[in-house]
C-alpha positions in Angstrom: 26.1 -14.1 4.4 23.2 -14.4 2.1 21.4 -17.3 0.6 22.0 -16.9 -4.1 20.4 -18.4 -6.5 21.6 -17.8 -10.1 19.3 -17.4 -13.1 20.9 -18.3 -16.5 19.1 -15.5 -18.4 16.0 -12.8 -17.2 12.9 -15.5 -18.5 15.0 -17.7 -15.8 14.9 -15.1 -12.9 11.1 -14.3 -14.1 10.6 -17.9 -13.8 12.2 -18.2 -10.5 11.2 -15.1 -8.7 7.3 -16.7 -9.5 8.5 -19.6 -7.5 10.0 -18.0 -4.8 10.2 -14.4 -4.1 13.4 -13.1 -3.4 14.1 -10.6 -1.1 16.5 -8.5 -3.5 17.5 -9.3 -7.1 20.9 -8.2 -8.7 21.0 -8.4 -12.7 22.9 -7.7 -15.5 21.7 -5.5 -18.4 23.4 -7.4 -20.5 21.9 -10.9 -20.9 21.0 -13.5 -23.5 17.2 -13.6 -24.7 15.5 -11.1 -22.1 17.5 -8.6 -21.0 17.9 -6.9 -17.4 15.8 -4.0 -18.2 13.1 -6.2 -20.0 13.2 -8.0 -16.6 13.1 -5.2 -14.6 10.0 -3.9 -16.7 8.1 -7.7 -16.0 8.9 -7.1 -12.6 7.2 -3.7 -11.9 4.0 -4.7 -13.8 3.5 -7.6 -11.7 2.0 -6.2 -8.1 3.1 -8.9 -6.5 6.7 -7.7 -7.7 6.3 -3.8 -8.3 8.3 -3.6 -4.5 11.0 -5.8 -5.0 14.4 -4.3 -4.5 16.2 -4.4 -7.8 20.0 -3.5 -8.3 21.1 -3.5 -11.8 24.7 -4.4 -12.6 26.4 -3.0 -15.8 29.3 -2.8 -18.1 27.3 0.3 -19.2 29.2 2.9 -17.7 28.3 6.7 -17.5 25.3 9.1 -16.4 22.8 8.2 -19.4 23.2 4.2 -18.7 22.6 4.9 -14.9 19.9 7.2 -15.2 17.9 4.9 -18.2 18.4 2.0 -15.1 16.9 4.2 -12.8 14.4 5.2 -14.9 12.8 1.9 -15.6 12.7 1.3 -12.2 15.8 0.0 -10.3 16.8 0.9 -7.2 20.4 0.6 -7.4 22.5 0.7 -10.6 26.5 -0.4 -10.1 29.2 -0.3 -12.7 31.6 -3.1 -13.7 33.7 -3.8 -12.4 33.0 -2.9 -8.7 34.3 -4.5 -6.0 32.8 -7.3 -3.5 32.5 -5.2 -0.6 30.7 -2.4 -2.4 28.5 -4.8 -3.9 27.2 -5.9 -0.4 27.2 -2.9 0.9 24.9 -1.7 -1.8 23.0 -5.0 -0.9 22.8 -4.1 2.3 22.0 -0.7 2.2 19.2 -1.5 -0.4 17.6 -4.4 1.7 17.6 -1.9 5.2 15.2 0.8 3.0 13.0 -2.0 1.9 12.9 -3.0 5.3 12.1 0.5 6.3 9.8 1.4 3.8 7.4 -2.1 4.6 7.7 -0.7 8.2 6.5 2.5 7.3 3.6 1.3 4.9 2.8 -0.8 7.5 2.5 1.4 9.8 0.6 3.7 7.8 -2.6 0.8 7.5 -2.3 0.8 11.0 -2.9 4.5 11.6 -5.4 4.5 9.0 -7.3 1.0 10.7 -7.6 3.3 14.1 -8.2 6.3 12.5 -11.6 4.4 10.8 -11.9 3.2 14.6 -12.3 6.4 15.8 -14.2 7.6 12.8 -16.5 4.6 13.2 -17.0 5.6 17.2 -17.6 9.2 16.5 -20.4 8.0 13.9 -21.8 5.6 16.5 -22.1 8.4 19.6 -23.8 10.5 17.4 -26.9 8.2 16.8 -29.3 7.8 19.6 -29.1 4.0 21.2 -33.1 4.5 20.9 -36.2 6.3 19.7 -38.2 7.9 22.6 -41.4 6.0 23.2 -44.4 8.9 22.3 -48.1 8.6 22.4 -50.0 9.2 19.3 -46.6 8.7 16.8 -44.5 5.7 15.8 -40.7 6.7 15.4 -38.2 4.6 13.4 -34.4 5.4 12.5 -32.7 3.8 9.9 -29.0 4.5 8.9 -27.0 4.0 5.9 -23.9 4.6 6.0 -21.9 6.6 3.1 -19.3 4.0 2.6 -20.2 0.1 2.8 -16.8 -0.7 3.6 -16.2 1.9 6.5 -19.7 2.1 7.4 -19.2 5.5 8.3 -20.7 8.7 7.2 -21.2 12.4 8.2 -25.2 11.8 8.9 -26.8 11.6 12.0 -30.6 12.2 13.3 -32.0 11.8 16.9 -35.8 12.2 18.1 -37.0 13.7 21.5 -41.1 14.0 23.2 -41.8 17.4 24.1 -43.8 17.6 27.8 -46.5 19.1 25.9 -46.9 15.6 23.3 -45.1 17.4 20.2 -42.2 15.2 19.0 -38.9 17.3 17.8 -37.2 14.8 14.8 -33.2 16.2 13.8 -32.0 15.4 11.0 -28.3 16.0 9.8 -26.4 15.9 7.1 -23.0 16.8 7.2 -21.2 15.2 4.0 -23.7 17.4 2.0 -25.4 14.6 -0.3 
């Protein structure tokens, strides 16, 4: 039910998985030149591969093995010899919380994208769409936001003619810089 490709040793799989991304790769500890955790370690410096579900496979048997497999970063660790339906279930099971987690991370820009929305609109109703027009002064507003790339901040200022020609300028600012 899946589509496999094999990798001879773990420079192979490196090399492939550059290629093409898999969506999940199974490998041995145990391999000739670089070995499954050597891979494993390539793969989680690489950003583009920090993510990728990883289920090592093992003739290493017992807690230290498993937990050393863990610990450098796999998601799954199976002892041989295990059986084909366990294997696919584990395949399974570790391909549904990938699936899950992207969902969730996705998600989360998404609430963050509005919630810089609504930061964005909050900024914008607090400055004035205009400067009143007074006799005897020139008013000007510039603002600059905190952060370039949200082009928000917590500063705002307004102007407003008094009937008796004084001019009342507010200035706030709320961040505290």
């Amino acid at each position: 039910e899946y589509a496999v490709r094999t990798a001879v040793d773990g420079a192979d799989a490196l090399a492939q998985v550059a290629e093409r991304q898999p969506d999940l790769l199974l490998t041995d500890v145990s391999m000739p030149g670089m070995d499954g955790l050597e891979l494993l370690a390539r793969l989680r410096e690489d950003r583009r591969t920090q993510r990728l579900p990883v289920i090592i496979l093992s003739a290493r048997a017992g807690e230290k093995a498993t937990v050393e497999g863990l610990d450098a970063g796999a998601d799954d660790y199976l002892i041989k010899p295990f059986s084909g339906p366990e294997l696919l279930a584990r395949v399974r099971a570790n391909l549904e919380v990938t699936r899950l987690r992207d969902a969730l991370a996705t998600g989360e820009r998404e609430r963050s994208r509005a919630m810089e929305d609504v930061a964005l609109a909050l900024q914008r109703s607090l400055l004035p769409r205009e400067l009143p027009e007074v006799l005897g002064a020139e008013l000007c507003g510039r603002y600059v936001p905190a952060s370039e790339s949200l082009e928000i901040g917590g500063d705002f200022y307004d102007a407003a003619a008094l009937g008796d020609g004084r001019v009342v300028v507010t200035i706030g600012d709320v961040a505290g810089h």
